[in-house]
Biopython code that builds the backbone (N, CA, C, O; Angstrom):
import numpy as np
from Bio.PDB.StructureBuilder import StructureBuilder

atoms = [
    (1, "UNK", "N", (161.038, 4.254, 134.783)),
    (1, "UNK", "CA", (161.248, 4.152, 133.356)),
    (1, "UNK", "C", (160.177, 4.981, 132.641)),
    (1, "UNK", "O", (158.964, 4.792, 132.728)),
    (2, "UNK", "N", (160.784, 5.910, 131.933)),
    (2, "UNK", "CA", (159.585, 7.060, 130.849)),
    (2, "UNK", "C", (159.258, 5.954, 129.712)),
    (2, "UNK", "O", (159.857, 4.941, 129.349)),
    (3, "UNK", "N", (157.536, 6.845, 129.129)),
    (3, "UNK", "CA", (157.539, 6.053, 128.155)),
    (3, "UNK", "C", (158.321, 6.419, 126.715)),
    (3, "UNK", "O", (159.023, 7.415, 126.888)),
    (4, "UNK", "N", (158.381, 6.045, 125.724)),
    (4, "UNK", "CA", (158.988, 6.399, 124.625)),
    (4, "UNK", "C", (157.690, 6.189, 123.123)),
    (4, "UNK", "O", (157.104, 5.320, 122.477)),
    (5, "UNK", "N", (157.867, 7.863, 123.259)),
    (5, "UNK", "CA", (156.473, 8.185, 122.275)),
    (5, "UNK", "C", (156.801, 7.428, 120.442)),
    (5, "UNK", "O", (157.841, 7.447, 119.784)),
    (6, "UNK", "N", (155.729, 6.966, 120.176)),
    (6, "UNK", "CA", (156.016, 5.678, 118.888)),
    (6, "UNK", "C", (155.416, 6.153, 117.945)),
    (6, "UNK", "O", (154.429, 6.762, 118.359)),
    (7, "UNK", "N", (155.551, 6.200, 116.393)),
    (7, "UNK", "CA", (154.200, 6.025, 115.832)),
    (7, "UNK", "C", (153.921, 4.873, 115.522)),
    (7, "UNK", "O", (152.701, 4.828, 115.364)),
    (8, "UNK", "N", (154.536, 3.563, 115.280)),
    (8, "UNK", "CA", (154.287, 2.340, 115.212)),
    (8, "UNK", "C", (152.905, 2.091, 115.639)),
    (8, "UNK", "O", (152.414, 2.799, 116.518)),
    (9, "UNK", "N", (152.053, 0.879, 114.938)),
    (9, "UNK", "CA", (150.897, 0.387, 114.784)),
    (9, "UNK", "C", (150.781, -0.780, 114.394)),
    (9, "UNK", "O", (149.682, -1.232, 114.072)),
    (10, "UNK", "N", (152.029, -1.572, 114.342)),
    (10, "UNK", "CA", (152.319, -2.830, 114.198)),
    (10, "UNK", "C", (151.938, -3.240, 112.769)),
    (10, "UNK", "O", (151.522, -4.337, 112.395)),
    (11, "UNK", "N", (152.169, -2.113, 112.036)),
    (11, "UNK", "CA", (152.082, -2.919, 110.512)),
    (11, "UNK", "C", (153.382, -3.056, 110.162)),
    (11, "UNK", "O", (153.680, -2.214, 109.315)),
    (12, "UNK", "N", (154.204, -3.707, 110.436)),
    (12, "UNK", "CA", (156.137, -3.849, 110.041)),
    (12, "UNK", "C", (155.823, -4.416, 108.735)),
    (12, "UNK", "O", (155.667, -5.625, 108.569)),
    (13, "UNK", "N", (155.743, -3.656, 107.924)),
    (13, "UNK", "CA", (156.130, -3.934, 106.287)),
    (13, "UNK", "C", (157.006, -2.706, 105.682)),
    (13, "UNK", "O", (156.476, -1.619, 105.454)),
    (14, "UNK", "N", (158.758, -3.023, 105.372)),
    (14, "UNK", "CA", (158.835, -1.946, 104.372)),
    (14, "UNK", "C", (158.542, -1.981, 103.025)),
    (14, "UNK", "O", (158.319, -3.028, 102.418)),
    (15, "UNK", "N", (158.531, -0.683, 102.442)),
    (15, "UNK", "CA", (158.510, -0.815, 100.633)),
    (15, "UNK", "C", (159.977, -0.871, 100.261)),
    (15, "UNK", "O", (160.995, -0.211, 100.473)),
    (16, "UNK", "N", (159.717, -1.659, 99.791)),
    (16, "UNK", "CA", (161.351, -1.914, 98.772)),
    (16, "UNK", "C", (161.716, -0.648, 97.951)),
    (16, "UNK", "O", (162.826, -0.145, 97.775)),
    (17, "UNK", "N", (160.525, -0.270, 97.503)),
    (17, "UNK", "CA", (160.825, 0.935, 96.689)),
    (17, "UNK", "C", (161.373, 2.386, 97.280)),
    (17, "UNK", "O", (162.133, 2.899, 96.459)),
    (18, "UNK", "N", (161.218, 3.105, 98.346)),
    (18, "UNK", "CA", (161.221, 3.693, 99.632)),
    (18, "UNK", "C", (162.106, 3.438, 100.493)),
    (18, "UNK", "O", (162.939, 4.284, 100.819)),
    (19, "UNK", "N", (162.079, 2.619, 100.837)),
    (19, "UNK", "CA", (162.577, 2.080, 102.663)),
    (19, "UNK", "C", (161.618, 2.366, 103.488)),
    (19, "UNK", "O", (161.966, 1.732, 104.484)),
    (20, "UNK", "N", (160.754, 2.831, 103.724)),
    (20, "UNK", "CA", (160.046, 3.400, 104.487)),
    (20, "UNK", "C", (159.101, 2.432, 104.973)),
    (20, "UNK", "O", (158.586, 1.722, 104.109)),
    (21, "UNK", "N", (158.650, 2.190, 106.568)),
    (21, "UNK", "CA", (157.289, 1.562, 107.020)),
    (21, "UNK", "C", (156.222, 1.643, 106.138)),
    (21, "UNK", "O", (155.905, 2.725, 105.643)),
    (22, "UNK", "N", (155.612, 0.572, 105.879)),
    (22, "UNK", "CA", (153.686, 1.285, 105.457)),
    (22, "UNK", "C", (152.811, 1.440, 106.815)),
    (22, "UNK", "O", (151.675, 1.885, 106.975)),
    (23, "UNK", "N", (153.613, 0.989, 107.600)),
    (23, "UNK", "CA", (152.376, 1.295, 108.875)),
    (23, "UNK", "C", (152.776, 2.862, 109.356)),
    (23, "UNK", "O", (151.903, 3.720, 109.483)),
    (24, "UNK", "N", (154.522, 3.187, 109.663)),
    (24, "UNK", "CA", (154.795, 4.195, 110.722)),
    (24, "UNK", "C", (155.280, 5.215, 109.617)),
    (24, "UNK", "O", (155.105, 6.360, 110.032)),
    (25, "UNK", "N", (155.730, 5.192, 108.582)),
    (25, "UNK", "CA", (156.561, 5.856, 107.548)),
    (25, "UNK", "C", (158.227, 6.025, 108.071)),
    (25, "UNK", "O", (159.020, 6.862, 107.637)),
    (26, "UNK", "N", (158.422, 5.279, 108.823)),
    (26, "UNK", "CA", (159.893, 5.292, 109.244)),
    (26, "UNK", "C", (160.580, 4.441, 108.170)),
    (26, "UNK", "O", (160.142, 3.599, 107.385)),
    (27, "UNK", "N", (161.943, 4.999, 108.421)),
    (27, "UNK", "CA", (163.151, 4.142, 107.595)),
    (27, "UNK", "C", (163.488, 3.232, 108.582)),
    (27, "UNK", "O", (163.272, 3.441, 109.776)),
    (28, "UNK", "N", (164.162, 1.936, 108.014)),
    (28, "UNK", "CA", (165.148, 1.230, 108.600)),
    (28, "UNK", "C", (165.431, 1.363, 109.958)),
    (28, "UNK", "O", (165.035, 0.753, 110.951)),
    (29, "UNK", "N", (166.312, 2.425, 109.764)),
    (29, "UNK", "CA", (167.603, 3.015, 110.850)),
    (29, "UNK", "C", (167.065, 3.592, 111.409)),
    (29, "UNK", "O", (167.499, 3.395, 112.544)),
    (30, "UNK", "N", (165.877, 4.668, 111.487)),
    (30, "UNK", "CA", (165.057, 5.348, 112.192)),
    (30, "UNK", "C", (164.245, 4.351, 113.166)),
    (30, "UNK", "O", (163.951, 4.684, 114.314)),
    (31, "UNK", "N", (163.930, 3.182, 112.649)),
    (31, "UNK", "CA", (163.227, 2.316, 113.729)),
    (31, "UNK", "C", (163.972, 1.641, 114.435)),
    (31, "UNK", "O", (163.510, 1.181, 115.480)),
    (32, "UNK", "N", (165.620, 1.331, 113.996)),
    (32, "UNK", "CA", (166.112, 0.390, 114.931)),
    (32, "UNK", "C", (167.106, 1.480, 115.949)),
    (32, "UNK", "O", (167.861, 1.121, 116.852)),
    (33, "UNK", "N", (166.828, 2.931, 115.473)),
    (33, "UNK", "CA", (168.172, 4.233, 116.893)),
    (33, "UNK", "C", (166.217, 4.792, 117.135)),
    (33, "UNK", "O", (166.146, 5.899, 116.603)),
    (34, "UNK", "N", (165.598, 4.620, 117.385)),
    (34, "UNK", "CA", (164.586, 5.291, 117.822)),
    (34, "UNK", "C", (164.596, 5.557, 119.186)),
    (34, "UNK", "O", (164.048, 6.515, 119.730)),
    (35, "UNK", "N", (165.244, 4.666, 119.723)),
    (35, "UNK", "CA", (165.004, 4.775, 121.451)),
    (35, "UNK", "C", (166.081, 5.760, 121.531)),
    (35, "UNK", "O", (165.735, 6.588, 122.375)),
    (36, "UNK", "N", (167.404, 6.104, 120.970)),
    (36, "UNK", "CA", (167.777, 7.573, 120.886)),
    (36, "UNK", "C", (168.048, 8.388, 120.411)),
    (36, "UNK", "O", (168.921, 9.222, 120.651)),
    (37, "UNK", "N", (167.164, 8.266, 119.454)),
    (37, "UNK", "CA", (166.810, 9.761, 119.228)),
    (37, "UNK", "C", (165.732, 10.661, 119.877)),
    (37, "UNK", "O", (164.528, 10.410, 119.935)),
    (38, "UNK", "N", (166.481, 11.941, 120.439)),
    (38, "UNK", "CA", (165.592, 12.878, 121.634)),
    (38, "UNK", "C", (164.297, 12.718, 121.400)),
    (38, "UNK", "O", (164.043, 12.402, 120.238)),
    (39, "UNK", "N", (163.369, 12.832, 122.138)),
    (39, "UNK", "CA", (162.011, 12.938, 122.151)),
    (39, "UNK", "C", (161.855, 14.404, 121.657)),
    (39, "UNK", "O", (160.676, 14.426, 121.305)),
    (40, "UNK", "N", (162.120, 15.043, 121.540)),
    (40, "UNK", "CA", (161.717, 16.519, 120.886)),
    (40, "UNK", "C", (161.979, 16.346, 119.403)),
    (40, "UNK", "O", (161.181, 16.965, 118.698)),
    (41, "UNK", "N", (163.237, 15.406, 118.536)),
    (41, "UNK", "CA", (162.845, 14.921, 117.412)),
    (41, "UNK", "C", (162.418, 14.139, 117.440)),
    (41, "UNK", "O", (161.719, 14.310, 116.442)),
    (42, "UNK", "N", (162.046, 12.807, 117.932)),
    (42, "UNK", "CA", (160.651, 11.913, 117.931)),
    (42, "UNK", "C", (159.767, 12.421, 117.587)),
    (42, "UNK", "O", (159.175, 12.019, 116.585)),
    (43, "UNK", "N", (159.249, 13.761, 118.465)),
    (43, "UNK", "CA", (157.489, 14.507, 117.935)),
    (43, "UNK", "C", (158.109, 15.465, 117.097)),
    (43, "UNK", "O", (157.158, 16.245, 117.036)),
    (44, "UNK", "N", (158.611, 15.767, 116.702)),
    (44, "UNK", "CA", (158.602, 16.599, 114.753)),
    (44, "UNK", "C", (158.601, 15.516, 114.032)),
    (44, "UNK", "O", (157.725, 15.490, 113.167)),
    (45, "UNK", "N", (159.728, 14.038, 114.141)),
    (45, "UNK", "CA", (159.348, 13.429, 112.674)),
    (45, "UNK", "C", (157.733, 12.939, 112.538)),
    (45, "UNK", "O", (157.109, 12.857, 111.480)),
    (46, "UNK", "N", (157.210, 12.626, 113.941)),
    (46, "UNK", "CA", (156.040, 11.834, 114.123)),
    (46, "UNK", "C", (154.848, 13.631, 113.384)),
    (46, "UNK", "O", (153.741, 13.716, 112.853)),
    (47, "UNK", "N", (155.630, 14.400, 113.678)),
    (47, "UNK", "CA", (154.041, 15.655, 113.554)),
    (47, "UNK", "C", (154.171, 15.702, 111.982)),
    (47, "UNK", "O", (153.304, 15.353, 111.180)),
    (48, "UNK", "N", (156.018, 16.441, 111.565)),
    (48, "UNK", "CA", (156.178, 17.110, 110.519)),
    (48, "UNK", "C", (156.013, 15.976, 109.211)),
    (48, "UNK", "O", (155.155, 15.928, 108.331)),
    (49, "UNK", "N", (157.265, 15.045, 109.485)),
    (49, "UNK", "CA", (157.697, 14.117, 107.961)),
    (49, "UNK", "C", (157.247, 12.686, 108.004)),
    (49, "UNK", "O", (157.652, 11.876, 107.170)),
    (50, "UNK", "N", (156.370, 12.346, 109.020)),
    (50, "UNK", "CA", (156.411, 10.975, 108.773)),
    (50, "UNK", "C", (154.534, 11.077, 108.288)),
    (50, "UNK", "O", (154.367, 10.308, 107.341)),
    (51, "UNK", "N", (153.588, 11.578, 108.566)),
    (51, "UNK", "CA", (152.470, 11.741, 107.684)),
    (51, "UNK", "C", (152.767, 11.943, 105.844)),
    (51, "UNK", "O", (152.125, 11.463, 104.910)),
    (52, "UNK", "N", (153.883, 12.763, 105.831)),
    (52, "UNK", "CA", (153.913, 13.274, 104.664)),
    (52, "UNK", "C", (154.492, 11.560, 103.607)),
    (52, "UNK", "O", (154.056, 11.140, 102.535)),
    (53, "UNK", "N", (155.300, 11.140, 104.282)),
    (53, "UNK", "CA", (155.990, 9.828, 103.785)),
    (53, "UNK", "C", (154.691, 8.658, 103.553)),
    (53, "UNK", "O", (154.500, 8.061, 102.493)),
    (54, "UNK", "N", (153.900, 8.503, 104.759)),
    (54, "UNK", "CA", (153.260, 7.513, 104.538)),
    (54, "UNK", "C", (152.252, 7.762, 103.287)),
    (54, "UNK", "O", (152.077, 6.960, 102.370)),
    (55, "UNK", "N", (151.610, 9.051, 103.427)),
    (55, "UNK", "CA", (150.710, 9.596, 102.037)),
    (55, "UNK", "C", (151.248, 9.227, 101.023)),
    (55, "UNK", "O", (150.448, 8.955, 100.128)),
    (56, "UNK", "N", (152.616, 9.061, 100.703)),
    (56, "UNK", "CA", (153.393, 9.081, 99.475)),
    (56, "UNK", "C", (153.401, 7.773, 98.988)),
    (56, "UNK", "O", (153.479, 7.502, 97.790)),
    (57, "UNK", "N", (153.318, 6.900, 99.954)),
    (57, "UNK", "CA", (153.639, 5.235, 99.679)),
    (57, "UNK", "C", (152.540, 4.866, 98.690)),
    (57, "UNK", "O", (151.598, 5.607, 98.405)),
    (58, "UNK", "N", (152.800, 3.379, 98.085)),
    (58, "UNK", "CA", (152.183, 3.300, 97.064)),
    (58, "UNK", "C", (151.835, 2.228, 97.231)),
    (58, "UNK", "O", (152.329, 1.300, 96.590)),
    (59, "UNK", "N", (150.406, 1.962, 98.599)),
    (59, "UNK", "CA", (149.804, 0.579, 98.111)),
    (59, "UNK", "C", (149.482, -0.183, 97.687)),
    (59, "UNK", "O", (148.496, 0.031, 96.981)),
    (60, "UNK", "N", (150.072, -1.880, 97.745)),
    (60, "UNK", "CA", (149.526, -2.626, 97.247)),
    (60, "UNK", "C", (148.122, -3.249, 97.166)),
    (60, "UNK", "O", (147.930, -3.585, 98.335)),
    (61, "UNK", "N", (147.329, -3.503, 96.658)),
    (61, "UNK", "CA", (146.481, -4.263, 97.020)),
    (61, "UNK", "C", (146.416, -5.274, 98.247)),
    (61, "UNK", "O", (147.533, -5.586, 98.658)),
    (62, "UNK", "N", (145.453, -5.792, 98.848)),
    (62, "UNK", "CA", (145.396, -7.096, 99.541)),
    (62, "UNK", "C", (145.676, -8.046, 99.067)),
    (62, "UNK", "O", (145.287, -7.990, 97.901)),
    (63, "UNK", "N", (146.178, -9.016, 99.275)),
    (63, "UNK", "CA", (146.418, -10.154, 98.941)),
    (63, "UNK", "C", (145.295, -10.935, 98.855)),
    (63, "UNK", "O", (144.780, -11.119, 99.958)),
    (64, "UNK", "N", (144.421, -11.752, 97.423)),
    (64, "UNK", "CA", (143.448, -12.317, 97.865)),
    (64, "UNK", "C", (143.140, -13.484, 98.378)),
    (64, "UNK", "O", (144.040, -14.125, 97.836)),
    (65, "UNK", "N", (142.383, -14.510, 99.204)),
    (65, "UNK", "CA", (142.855, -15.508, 99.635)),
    (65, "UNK", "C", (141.509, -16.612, 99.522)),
    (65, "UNK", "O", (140.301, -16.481, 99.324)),
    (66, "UNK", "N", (141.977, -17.188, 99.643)),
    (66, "UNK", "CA", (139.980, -18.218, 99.792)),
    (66, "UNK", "C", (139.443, -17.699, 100.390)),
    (66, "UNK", "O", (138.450, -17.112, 99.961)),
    (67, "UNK", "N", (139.857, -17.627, 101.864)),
    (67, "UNK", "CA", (139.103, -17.223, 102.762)),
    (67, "UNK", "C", (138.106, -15.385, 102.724)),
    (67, "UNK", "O", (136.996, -15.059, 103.145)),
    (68, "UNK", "N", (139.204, -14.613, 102.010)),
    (68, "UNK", "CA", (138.603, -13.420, 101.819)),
    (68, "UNK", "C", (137.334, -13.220, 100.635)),
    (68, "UNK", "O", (136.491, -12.328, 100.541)),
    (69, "UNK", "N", (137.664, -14.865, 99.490)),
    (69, "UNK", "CA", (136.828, -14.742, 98.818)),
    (69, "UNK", "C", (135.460, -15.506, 99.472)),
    (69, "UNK", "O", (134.251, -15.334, 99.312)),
    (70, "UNK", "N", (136.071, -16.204, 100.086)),
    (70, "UNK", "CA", (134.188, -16.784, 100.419)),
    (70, "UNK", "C", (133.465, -15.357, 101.076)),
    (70, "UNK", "O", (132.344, -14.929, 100.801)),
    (71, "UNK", "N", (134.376, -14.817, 101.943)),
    (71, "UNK", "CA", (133.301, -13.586, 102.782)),
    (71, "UNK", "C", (132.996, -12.937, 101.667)),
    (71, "UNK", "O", (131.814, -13.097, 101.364)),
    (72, "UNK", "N", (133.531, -12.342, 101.020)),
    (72, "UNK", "CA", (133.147, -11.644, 100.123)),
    (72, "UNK", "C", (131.667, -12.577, 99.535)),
    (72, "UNK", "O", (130.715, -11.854, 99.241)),
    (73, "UNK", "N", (131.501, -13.793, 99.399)),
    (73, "UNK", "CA", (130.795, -14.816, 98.048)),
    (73, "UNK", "C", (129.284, -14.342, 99.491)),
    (73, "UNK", "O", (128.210, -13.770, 99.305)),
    (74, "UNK", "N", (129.798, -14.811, 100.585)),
    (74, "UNK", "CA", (128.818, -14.961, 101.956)),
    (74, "UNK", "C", (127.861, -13.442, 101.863)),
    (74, "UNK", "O", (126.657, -13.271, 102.057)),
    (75, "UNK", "N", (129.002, -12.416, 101.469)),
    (75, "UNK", "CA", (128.253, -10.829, 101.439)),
    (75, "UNK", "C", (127.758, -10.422, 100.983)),
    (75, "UNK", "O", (127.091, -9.468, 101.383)),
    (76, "UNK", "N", (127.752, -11.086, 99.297)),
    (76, "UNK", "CA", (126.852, -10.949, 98.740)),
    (76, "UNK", "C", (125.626, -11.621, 98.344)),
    (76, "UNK", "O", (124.633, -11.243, 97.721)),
    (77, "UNK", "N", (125.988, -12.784, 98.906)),
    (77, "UNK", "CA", (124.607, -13.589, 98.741)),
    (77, "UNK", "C", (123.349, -12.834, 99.916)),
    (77, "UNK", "O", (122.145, -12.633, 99.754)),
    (78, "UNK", "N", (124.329, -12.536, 101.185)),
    (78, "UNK", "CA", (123.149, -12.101, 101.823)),
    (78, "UNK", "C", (122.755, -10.544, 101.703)),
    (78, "UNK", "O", (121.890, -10.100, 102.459)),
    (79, "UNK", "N", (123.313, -9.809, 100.866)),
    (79, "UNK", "CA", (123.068, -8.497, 99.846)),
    (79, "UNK", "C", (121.699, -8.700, 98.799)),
    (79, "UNK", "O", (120.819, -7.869, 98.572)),
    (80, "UNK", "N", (121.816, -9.907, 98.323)),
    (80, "UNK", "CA", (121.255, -10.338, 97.017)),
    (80, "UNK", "C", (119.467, -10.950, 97.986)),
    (80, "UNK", "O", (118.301, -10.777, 97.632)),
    (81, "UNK", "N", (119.996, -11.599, 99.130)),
    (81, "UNK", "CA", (118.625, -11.766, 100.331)),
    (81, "UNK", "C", (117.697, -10.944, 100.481)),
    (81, "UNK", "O", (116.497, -10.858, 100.220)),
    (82, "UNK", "N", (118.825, -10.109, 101.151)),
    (82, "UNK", "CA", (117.959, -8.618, 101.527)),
    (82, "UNK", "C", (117.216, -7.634, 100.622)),
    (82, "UNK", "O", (116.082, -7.250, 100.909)),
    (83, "UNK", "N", (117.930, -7.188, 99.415)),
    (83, "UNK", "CA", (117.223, -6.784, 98.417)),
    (83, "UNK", "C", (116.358, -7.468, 97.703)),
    (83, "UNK", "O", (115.904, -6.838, 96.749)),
    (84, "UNK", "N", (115.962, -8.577, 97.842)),
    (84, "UNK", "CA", (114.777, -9.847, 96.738)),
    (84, "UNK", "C", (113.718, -9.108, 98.161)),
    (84, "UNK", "O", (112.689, -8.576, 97.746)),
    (85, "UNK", "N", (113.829, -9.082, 99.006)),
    (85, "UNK", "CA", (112.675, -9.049, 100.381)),
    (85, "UNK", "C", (112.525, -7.819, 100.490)),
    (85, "UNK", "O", (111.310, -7.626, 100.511)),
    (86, "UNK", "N", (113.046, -6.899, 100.568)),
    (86, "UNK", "CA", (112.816, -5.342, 100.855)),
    (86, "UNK", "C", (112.338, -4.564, 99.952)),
    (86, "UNK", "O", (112.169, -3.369, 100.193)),
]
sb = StructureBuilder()
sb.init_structure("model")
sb.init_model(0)
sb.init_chain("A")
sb.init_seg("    ")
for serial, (resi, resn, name, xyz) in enumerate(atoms, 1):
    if name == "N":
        sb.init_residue(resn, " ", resi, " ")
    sb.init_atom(name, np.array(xyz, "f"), 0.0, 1.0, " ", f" {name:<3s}", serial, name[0])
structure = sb.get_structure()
């Protein structure tokens, strides 16, 4: 069994706005016929159009959460440490 070259990175989110991955810049249909479509177009969409797609997308922010705010609260207290001492 060959392998089958991916750009996937396991971020499976599409944009609604697009269709497109935010992790791979694939469409839909491109991720679910991937296993055939030739490997010689596999590496053009992966070289030529799928960099160009993902550049284009239009990130959201992170989602913020307790948890991201305490690290954040934790990072700066020990920011605020280090600079009183140094």
């Amino acid at each position: 069994m060959s392998t089958i070259s991916s750009p996937c990175i396991l971020v499976c989110s599409i944009d609604q706005k697009t269709g497109n991955c935010f992790g791979c810049g694939r469409t839909g249909t491109e991720i679910t016929s991937w296993i055939d479509i030739p490997e010689a177009e596999r590496q053009r969409l992966m070289a030529d159009e799928l960099p160009d797609r993902i550049a284009k997308l239009e990130r959201k922010p992170r989602r913020v959460t307790k948890r991201n705010l305490q690290r954040q609260r934790t990072r700066d207290v020990i920011d605020l440490s280090s600079s009183e001492t140094g």
